[in-house]
C-alpha positions in Angstrom: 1.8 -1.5 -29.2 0.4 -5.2 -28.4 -2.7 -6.0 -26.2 -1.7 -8.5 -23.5 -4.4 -10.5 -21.6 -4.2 -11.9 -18.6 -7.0 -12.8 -16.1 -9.2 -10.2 -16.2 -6.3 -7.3 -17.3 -6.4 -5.8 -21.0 -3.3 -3.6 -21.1 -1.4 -2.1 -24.1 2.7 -2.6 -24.0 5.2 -1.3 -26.6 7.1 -3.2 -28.8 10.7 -2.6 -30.4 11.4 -4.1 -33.9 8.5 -6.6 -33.0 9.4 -7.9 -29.6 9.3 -7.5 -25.8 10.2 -9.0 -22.4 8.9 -10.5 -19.3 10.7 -7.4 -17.2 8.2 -5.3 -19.2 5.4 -7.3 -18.5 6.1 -7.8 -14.7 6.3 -4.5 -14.2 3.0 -3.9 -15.1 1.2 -7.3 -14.0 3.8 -8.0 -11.0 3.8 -11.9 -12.2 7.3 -13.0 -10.9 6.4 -11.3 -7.3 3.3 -13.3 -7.2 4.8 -16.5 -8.7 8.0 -16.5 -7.6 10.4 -18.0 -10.6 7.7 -18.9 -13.1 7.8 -19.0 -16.8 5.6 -16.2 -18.5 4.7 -17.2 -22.1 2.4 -15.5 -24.7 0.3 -17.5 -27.1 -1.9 -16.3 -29.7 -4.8 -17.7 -28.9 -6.8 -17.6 -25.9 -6.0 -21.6 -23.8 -9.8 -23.4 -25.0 -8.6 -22.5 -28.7 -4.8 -23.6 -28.1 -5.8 -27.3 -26.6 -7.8 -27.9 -29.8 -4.8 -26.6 -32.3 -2.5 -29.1 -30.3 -4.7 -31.6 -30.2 -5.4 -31.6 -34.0 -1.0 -31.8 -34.3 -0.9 -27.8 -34.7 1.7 -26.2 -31.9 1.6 -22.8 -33.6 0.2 -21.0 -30.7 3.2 -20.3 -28.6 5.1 -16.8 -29.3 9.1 -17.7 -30.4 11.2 -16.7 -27.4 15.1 -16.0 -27.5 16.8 -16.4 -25.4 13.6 -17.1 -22.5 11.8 -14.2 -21.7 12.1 -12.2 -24.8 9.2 -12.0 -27.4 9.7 -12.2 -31.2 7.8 -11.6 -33.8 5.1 -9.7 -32.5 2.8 -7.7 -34.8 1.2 -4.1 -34.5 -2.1 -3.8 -32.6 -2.7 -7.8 -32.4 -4.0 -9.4 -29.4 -1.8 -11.7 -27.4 -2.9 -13.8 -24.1 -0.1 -14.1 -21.4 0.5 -18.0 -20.0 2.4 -18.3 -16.8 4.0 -21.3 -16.0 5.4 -22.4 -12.8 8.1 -25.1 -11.7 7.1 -28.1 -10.4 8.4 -28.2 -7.5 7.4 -24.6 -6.0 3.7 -25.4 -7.8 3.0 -28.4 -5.1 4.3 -26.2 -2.3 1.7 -23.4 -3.5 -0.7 -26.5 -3.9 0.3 -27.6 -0.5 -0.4 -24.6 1.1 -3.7 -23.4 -0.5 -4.7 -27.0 0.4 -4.0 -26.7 3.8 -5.4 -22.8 3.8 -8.9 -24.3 2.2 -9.0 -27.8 2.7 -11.6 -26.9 5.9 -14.2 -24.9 3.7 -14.0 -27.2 0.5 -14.6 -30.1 2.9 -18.0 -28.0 4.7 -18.8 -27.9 0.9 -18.6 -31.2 0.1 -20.1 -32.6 2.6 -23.1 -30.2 3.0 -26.4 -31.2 2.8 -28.7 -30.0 -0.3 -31.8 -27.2 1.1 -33.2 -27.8 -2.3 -31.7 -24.5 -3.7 -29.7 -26.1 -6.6 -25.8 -25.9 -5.0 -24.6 -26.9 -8.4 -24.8 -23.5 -9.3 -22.8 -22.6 -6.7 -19.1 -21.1 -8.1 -17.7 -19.1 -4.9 -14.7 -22.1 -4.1 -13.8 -21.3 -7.5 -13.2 -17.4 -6.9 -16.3 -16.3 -8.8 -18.7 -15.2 -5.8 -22.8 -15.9 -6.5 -24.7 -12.5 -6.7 -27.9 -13.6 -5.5 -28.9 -16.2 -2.4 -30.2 -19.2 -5.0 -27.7 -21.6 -5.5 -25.0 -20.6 -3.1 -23.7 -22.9 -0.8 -21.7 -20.7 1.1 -23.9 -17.2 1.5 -24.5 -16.6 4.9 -21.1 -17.7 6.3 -19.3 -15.4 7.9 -16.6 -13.1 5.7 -17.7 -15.3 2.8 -14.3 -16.6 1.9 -15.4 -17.5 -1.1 -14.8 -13.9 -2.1 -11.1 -14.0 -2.3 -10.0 -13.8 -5.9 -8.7 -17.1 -6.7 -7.3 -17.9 -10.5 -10.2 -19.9 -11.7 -8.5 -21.3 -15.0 -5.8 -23.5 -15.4 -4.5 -25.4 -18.2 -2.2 -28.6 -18.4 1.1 -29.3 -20.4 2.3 -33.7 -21.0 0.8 -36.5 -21.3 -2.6 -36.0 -20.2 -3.2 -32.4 -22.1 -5.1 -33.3 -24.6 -7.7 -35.8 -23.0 -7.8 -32.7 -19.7 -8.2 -30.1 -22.3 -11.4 -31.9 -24.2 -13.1 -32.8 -21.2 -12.7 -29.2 -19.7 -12.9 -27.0 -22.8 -15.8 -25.5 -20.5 -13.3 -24.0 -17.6 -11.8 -21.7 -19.5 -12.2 -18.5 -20.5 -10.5 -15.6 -23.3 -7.8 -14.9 -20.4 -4.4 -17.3 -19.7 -3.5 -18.7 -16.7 -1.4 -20.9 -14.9 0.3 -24.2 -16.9 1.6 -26.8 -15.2 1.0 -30.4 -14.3 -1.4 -31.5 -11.3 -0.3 -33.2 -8.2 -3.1 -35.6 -8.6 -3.2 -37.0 -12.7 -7.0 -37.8 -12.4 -8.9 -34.8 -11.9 -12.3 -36.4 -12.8 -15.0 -33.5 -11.2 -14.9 -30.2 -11.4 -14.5 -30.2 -7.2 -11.3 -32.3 -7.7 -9.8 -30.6 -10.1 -10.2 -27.2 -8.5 -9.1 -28.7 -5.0 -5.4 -29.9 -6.8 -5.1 -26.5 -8.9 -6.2 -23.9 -6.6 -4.2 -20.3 -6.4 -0.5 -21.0 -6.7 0.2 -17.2 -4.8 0.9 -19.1 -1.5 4.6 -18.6 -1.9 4.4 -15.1 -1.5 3.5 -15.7 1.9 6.7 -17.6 2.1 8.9 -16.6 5.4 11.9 -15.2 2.6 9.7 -13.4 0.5 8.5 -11.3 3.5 12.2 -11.6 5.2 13.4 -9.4 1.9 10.0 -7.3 1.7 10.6 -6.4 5.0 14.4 -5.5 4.4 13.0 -3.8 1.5 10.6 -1.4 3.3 13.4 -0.8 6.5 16.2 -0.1 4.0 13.7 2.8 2.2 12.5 4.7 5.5 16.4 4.9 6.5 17.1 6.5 3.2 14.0 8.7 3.5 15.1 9.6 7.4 18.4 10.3 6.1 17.4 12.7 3.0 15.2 14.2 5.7 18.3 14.9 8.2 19.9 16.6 5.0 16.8 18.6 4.0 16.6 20.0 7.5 20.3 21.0 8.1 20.6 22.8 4.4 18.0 25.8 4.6 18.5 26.1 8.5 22.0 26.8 7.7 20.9 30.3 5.5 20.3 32.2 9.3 23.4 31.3 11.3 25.9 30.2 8.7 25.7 32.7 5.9 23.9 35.8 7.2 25.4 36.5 10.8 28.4 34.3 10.9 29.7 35.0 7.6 28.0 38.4 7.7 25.6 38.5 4.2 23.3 41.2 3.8 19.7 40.4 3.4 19.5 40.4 -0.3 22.7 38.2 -0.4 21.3 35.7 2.4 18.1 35.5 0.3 20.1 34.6 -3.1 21.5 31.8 -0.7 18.5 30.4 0.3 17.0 30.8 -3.4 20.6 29.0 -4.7 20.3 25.8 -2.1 16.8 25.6 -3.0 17.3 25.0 -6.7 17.9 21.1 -6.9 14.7 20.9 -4.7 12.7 22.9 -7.0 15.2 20.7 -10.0 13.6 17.3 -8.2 11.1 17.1 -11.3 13.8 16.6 -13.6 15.6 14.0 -11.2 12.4 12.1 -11.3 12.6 12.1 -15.1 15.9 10.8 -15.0 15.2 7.5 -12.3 12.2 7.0 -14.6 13.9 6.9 -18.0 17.5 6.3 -17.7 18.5 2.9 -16.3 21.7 2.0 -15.5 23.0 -1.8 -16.7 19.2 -2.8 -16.7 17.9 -0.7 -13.3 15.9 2.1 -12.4 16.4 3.0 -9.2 19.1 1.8 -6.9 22.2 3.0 -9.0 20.6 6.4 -8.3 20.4 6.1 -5.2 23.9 4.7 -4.5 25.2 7.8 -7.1 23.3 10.1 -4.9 25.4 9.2 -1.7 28.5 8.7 -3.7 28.1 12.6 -4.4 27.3 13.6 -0.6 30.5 11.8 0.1 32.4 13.1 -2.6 31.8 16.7 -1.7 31.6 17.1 2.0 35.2 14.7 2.1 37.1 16.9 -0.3 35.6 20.1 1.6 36.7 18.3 5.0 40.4 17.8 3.3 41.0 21.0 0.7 39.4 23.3 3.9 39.4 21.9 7.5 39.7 25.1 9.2 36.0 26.8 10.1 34.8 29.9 8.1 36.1 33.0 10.0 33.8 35.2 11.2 32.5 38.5 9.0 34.2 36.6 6.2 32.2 36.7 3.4 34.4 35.7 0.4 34.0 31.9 2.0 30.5 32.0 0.8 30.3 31.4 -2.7 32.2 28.1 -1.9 30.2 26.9 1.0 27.3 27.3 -1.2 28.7 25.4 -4.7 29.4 22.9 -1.7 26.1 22.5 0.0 24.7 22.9 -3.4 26.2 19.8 -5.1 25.5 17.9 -2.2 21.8 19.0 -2.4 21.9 17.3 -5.6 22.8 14.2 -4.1 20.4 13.7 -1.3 17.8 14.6 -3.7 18.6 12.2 -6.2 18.2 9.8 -3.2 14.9 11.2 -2.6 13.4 10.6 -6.1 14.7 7.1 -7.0 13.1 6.5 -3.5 10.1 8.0 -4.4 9.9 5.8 -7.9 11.2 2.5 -5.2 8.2 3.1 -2.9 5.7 3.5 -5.7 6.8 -0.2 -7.1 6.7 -1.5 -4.1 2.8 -1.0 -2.9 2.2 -1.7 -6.5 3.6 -5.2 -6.3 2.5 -6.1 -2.8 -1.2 -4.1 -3.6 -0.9 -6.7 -6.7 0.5 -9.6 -3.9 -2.5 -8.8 -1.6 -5.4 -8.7 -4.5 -4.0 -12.4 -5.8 -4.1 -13.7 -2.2 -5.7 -14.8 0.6 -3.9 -12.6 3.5 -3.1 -9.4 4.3 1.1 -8.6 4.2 3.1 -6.5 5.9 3.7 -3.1 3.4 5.0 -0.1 3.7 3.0 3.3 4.0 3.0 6.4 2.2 2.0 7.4 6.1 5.2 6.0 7.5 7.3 7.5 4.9 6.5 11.1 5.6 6.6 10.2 9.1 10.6 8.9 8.6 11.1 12.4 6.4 9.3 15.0 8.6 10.9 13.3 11.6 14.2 13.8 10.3 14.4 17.3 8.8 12.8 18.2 12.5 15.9 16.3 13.7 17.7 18.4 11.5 16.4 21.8 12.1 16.8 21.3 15.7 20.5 20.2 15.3 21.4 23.4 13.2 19.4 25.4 16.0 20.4 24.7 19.0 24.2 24.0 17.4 24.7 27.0 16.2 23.0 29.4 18.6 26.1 30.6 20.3 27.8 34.4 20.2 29.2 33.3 17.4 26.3 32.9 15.1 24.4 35.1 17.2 22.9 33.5 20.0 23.3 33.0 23.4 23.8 29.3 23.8 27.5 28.4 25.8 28.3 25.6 23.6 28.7 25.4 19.6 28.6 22.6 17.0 31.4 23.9 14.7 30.6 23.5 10.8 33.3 20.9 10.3 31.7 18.4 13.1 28.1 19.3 11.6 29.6 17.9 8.0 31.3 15.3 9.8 28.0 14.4 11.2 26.4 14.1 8.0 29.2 11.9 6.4 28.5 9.4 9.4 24.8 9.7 8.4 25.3 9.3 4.6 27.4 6.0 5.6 24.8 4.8 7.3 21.8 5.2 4.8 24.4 3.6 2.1 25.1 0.6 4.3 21.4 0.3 4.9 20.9 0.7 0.8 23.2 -2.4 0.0 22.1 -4.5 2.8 17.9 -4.1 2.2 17.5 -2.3 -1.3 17.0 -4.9 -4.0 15.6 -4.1 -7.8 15.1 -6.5 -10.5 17.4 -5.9 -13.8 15.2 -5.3 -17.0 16.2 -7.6 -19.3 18.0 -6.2 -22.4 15.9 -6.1 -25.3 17.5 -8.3 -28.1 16.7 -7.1 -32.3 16.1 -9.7 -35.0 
């Protein structure tokens, strides 16, 4: 294990054979959702202590990467400090915006006339909020503003690295930030260099980035409606289907019901799997497309090796209807948990998005998730109900929804939450893990 540093995180990540990747550290500081396509570096030593080294001629600081993105020769229990650096051109759009998002407040600050209270002190526009009245220039505004967390250090890279870095040894701290060169080369004062290098988070704001959130958090409820669907139609089947239309006693009708429970009560270990087992380099959308594959698999070889319904009093159909339903429980529920693991990333990230930046985005809910779920197994239950509530299955309805349109039914469902999956349901690939 290797402490990484960034900002004001202090987490421990494994190592194998001395190295690591970017994937792993993104899933756990959520850099590339914040910075879209930066460049995430690891030096040694902390970015006051790095500018002196290279300007004495010693560029020993930087970790070896090969190929980009994976770590080498990384030792046991050391301390590293994470560097992110971001390309030129999406850096001045992020400069642009924050500019354009600030340039109001910085220019009330600038121009604000001294009450004799010291405003040199002042360090709010620089995402440090004051903690006492003296010296602040902006505390009885309204919201204070100034309390949005904005990365405060930022460190150069070309030409002008060494002179920046000795004349601003004093604006930084133990933790890495952004690298990259300023719009404006002469950042004399403190006010103009923190007015070019504000937060470069802007981008996540940008109208693709919440176009594919947004596709994101859609595609998800549909897969969580459609599990629900499933998970209402399989235990309301035990009544109708197996005790009075295929005539069960109650002891038999209860081992049902116990048997089409069991990849429910099984979800733990489906969990484990999504978690630890990915597939070419992801988690959790090759589950999810393997969890449909299955529902498809079984209910279309049931709808060709058996088309005609289940008679009625005919037990010995049982055992097959129920290795059916069963393997197709497997399937939805396999959904279920790699959409469980899916939602958890995702309020991670944006959570991280919305801490880095200065709006609110749109996210989804662990409220609107169970809502999509509980709405669908009702959906469910009531199609089961009032489906198969003729003489038949012992009720008095006039109509019946035979078993084969039911499956039928489900199929059109299952096609549904898979086209919903390829269209919205995107997942970053780990990067593979190279040995020297």
């Amino acid at each position: 294990m290797v402490h990484l540093i960034y900002e004001q995180y202090d987490e421990l990540f494994p190592i194998e054979n001395g190295s690591t990747t970017q994937a792993n550290i993104d899933e756990v500081y959520c850099l590339s959702f914040v910075m879209p396509n930066c460049l995430v570096r690891l030096s040694r030593h902390p970015n006051s202590e790095r500018f002196q080294r290279e300007e004495s001629g010693i560029f020993d600081s930087l970790v070896h990467e090969d190929p980009r993105g994976t770590y080498h020769d990384l030792e046991k229990d050391l301390m590293y400090y994470v560097v992110v650096e971001q390309e030129s051109d999406q850096l001045r759009r992020d400069q642009e915006a924050t500019k354009f998002r600030w340039g109001d407040e910085l220019q009330k600050q600038k121009k604000g006339k001294s009450d004799g209270r010291g405003f040199e002190t002042c360090s709010c526009i620089y995402g440090n909020p004051c903690v006492d009245e003296y010296g602040c220039r902006d505390w009885h505004s309204s919201g204070r503003k100034a309390n949005v967390q904005l990365p405060g250090n930022f460190s150069f890279s070309g030409s002008s690295a060494a002179a920046v870095a000795t004349a601003n040894l004093g604006k930084f701290d133990a933790a890495s930030t952004v690298t990259a060169n300023p719009v404006n080369g002469d950042c004399e004062t403190n006010s103009d260099y923190y007015e070019v290098a504000l937060s470069p988070t802007s981008s996540s704001n940008d109208g693709l980035e919440d176009d594919g959130r947004g596709r994101q958090s859609k595609a998800l409820l549909i897969n969580y409606f459609a599990a629900g669907v499933f998970h209402g139609v399989v235990p309301a089947l035990v009544y109708p289907l197996f005790k009075v239309h295929l005539g069960l006693q109650g002891y038999q009708a209860n081992a049902t019901q116990t048997l089409l429970g069991c990849a429910w009560h099984g979800k733990i270990f489906l969990c484990l799997l999504t978690d630890c087992v990915p597939i070419c380099g992801r988690k959790r959308t090759p589950y999810v497309y393997m969890g449909w594959a299955i529902v498809l698999l079984v209910f279309s070889l049931m709808l060709i090796f058996h088309p005609e319904e289940p008679g009625q009093n005919e037990a010995s159909d049982a055992p097959g209807l129920i290795l059916t339903i069963a393997t197709a429980s497997v399937g939805y529920l396999l959904v279920d948990a790699a959409c469980d693991g899916l939602m958890v990333e995702t309020v991670h990230r944006d959570s991280q998005i919305e801490e880095h930046s200065a709006f609110r985005i749109a996210s989804i809910s662990q409220s609107a998730v169970h809502t999509a779920r509980f709405v669908a197994e009702l959906v469910g239950t009531l199609l089961v109900g009032a489906g198969m509530n003729s003489e038949a299955y012992g009720g008095s309805f006039t109509f019946v929804l035979p078993l084969r349109t039911l499956i039928m039914t489900l199929i059109v469902v299952t096609l549904f939450a898979l086209s919903a999956t390829v269209w919205g349901l995107r997942e970053t690939r780990l990067f593979d893990i190279t040995t020297t």
